[in-house]
C-alpha positions in Angstrom: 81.1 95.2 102.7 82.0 91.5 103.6 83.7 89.3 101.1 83.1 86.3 102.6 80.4 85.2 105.0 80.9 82.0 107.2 78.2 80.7 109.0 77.6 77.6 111.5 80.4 75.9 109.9 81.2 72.6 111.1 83.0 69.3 109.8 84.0 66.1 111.7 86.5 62.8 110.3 86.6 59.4 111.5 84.0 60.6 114.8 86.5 63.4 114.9 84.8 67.4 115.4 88.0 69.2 113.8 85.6 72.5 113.5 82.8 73.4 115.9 80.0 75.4 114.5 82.2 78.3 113.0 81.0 82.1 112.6 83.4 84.0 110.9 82.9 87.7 108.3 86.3 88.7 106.0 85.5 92.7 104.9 86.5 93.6 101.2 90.3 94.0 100.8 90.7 92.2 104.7 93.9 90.4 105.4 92.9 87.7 107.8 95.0 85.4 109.5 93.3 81.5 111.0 96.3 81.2 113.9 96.7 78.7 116.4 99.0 74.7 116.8 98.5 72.2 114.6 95.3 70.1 115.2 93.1 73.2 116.1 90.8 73.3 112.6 92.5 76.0 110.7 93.8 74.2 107.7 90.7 72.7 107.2 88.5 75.5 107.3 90.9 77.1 104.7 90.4 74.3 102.5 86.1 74.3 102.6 86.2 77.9 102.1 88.5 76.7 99.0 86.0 74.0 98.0 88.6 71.2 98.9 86.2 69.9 101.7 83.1 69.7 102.0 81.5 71.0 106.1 79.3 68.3 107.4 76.7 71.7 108.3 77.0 75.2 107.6 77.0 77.5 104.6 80.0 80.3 103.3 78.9 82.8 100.8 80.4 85.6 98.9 78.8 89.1 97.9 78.2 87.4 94.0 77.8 83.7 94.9 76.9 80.8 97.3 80.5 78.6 98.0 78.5 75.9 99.8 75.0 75.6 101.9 75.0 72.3 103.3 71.2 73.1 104.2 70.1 73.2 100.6 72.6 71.2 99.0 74.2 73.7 97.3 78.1 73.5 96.2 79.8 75.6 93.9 82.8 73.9 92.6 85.9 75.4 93.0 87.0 76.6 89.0 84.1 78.9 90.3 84.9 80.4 93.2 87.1 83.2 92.0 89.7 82.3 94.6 93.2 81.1 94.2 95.8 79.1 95.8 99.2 79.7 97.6 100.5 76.7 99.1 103.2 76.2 101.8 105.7 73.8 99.1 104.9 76.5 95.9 103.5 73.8 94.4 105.1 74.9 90.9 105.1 72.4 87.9 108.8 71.5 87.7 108.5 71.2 84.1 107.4 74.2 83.1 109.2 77.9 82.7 108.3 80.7 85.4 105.9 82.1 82.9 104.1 78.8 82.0 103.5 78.1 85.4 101.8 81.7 86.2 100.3 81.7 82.4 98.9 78.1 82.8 95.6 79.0 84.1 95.2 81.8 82.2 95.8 79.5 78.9 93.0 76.7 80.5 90.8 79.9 80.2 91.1 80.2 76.7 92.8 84.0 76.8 94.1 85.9 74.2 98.3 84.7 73.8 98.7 88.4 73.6 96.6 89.0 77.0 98.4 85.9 78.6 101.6 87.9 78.3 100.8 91.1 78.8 99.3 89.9 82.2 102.5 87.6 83.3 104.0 90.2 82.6 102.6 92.8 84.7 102.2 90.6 87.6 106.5 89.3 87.1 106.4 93.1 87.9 104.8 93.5 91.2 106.7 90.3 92.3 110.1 91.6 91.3 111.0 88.8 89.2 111.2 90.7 85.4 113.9 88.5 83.4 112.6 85.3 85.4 110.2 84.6 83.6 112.7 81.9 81.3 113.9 79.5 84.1 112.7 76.3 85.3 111.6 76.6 89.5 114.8 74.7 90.2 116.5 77.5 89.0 114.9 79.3 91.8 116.0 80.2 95.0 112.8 79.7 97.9 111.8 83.4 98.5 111.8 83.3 94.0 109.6 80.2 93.8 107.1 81.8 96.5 106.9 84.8 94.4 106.4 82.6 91.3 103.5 81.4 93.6 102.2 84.4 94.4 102.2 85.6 90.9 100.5 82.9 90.0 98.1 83.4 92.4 97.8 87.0 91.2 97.1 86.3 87.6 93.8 85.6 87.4 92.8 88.4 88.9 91.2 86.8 92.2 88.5 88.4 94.4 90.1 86.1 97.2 92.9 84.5 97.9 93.8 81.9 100.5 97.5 81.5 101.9 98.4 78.1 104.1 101.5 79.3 105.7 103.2 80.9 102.8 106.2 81.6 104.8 107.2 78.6 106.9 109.8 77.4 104.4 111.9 80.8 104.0 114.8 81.9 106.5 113.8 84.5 108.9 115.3 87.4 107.4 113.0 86.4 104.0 110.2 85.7 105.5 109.8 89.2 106.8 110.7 90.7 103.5 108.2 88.3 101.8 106.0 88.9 104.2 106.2 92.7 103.4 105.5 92.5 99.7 102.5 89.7 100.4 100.6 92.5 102.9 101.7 95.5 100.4 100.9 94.0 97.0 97.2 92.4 98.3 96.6 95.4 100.1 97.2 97.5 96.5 95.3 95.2 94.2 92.5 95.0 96.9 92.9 91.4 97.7 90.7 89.5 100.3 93.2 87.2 101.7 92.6 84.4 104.5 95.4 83.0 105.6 97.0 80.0 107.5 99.8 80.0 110.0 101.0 78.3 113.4 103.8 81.3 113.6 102.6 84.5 116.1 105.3 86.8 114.2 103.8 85.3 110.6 100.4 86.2 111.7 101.7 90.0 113.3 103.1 91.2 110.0 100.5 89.9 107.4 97.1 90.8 109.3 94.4 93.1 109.6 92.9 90.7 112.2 93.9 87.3 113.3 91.5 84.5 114.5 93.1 82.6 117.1 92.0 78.9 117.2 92.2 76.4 119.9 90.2 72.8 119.5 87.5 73.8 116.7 87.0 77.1 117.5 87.8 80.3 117.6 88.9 81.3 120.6 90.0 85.2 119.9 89.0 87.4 116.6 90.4 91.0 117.0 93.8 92.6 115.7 97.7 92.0 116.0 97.6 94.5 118.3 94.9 93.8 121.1 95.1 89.9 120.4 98.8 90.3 122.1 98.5 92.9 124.4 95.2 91.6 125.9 94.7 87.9 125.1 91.5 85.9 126.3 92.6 83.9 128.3 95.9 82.1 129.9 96.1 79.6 127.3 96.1 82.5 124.8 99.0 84.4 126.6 101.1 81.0 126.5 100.8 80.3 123.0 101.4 83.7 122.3 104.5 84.2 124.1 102.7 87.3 125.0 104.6 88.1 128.6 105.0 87.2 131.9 102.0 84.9 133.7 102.6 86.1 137.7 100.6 85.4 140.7 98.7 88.8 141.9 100.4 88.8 145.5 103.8 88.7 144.0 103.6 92.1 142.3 101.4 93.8 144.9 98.0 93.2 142.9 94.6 91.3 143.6 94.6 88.2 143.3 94.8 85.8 140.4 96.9 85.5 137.5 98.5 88.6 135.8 100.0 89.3 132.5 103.4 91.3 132.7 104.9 92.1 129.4 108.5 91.7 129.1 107.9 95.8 128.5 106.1 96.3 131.5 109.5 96.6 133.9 110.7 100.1 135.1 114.0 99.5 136.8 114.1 102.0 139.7 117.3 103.3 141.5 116.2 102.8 144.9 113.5 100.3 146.9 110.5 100.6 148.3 107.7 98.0 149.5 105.8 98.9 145.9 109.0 97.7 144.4 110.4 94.0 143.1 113.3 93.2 144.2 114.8 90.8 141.2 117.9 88.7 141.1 119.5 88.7 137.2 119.9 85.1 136.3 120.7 86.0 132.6 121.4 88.9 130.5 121.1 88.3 126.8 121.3 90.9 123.3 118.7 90.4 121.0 118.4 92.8 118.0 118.6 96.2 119.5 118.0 95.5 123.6 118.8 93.0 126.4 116.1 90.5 127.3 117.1 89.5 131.0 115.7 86.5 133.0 115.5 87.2 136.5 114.0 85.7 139.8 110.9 87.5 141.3 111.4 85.3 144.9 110.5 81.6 143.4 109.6 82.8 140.3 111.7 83.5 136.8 110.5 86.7 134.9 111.7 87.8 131.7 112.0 91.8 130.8 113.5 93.8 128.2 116.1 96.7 128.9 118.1 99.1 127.0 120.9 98.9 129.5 122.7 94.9 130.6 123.2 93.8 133.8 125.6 91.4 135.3 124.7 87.9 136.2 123.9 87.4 140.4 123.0 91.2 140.2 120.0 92.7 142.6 117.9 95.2 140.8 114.8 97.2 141.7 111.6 97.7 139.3 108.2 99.0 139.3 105.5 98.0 136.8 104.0 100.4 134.3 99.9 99.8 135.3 98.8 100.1 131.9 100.2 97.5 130.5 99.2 95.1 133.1 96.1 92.8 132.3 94.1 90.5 135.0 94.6 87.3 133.1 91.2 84.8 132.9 91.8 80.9 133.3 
């Protein structure tokens, strides 16, 4: 069952096409990620399917309602959408106590006091912020104010909610903790999320599927997993860091441009003519394995290994077929 249907979707400023007749269907419970550099439409989509901008054509829809239908003139303004809001700055009222700012639009829907706290309460739980709920958000550190976010968020028990780069204001190590939770605790209360993000590894942890955008459209709609092992084209494999672009004749292949992953290299013991004879140029430790940069003849190539090797070293590899791909313009 979809959650949300969007369909011919476009919108222009100032002359400007910032989205080009848009197709896109989020399933029930889907964790979607809008990827791709600034400029390519994906904040801006995220805010019409919020009700924040209105598409010049186009209509979204949801299983109980119709967002917007620019065909018939139909807009459904956002108090109504069932959706809520987690913004890149928290957006918290400095003012108010952690529980006034999650409670505060649960009290502009006239709730029971009683029902008000029982639910801050139970969603201080999931967030991991019981005890909190007293302090002011500048008593916060950042990965507590995104939770307070979150929570808020969570509150008002939301059939969707929509995410512009949650994470881009946390160190890395709490980003992929945060990250974590987000994907665990939507994924448990059933949550259709959409989300924003310019960051690959942002877009890997969080997602189901990730539409990659480039100028307006999208340019790729499939999972973390396919999007970065076979991307669409070679503007896809650059933005995704996703390997090693290499001319066909320099690895023994048909011609054309190929995509090596930096997993792809087999260092051999011995040559052959099937084999690449590579010069190491650097030799680097990153988390639990070397990446090393190396010349392939004219050409620098960049592979990870279990073992290091020393700087001005020759080395022999072969290339595991399968995880080669013939790469499109």
């Amino acid at each position: 069952m979809n959650a949300i249907e969007i369909n011919n979707i476009s919108k222009s400023f100032d002359d400007k096409t910032v989205l080009h007749d848009i197709n896109l269907t989020v399933a029930k419970g889907e964790f979607i990620s809008l990827l791709g550099p600034s400029g390519c439409g994906k904040t801006t989509l995220l805010r019409i399917i919020a009700g924040l901008e209105l598409p010049d054509t186009g209509k979204i829809q949801t299983p109980a309602n119709t967002f917007v239908d620019r065909a018939t003139d139909e807009y459904l303004p956002v108090a109504k959408r069932k959706l809520s809001y987690v913004f890149q700055d928290y957006g918290l009222w400095p003012h108010m106590s952690v529980f006034d700012n999650i409670a505060f639009a649960l009290t502009l829907q006239k709730m029971p006091k009683a029902d008000i706290k029982k639910r801050v309460n139970e969603v201080l739980t999931l967030v991991k912020l019981v005890g909190h709920d007293d302090k002011l958000p500048e008593q916060l550190s950042g990965g507590q104010k995104q939770r307070v976010s979150i929570a808020r968020a969570m509150a008002g028990s939301p059939d969707i909610m929509l995410l512009d780069e949650p994470l881009s204001n946390l160190d890395a190590n709490l980003r992929e903790e945060l990250g974590k939770e987000i994907r665990e605790l939507t994924h448990k209360q059933g949550i259709t999320c959409v989300n924003v993000t310019h960051d690959r590894k942002e877009a890997q942890l969080l997602s189901d599927r990730i539409a990659l955008m480039k100028d307006g459209v999208i340019h790729q709609l499939t999972d973390p997993v396919r999007l970065f092992k076979q991307p669409a084209s070679k503007w896809a494999c650059e933005f995704l860091d996703a390997g090693n672009l290499i001319e066909g004749h320099m690895i023994h292949r048909e011609l054309g441009e190929w995509l090596v992953p930096r997993t792809a290299f087999k260092i051999e013991n011995d040559n052959t003519d099937t084999r690449l004879s590579l010069h190491v140029d650097s030799c680097l430790f990153l988390d639990d394995r070397f990446e090393i940069a190396a010349w392939l003849a004219n050409e620098k190539v960049f592979f990870y290994s279990e073992a290091p090797f020393d700087v001005g070293q020759n080395i022999f590899a072969s290339l595991l077929e399968e995880n080669l791909v013939s790469i499109k313009a």
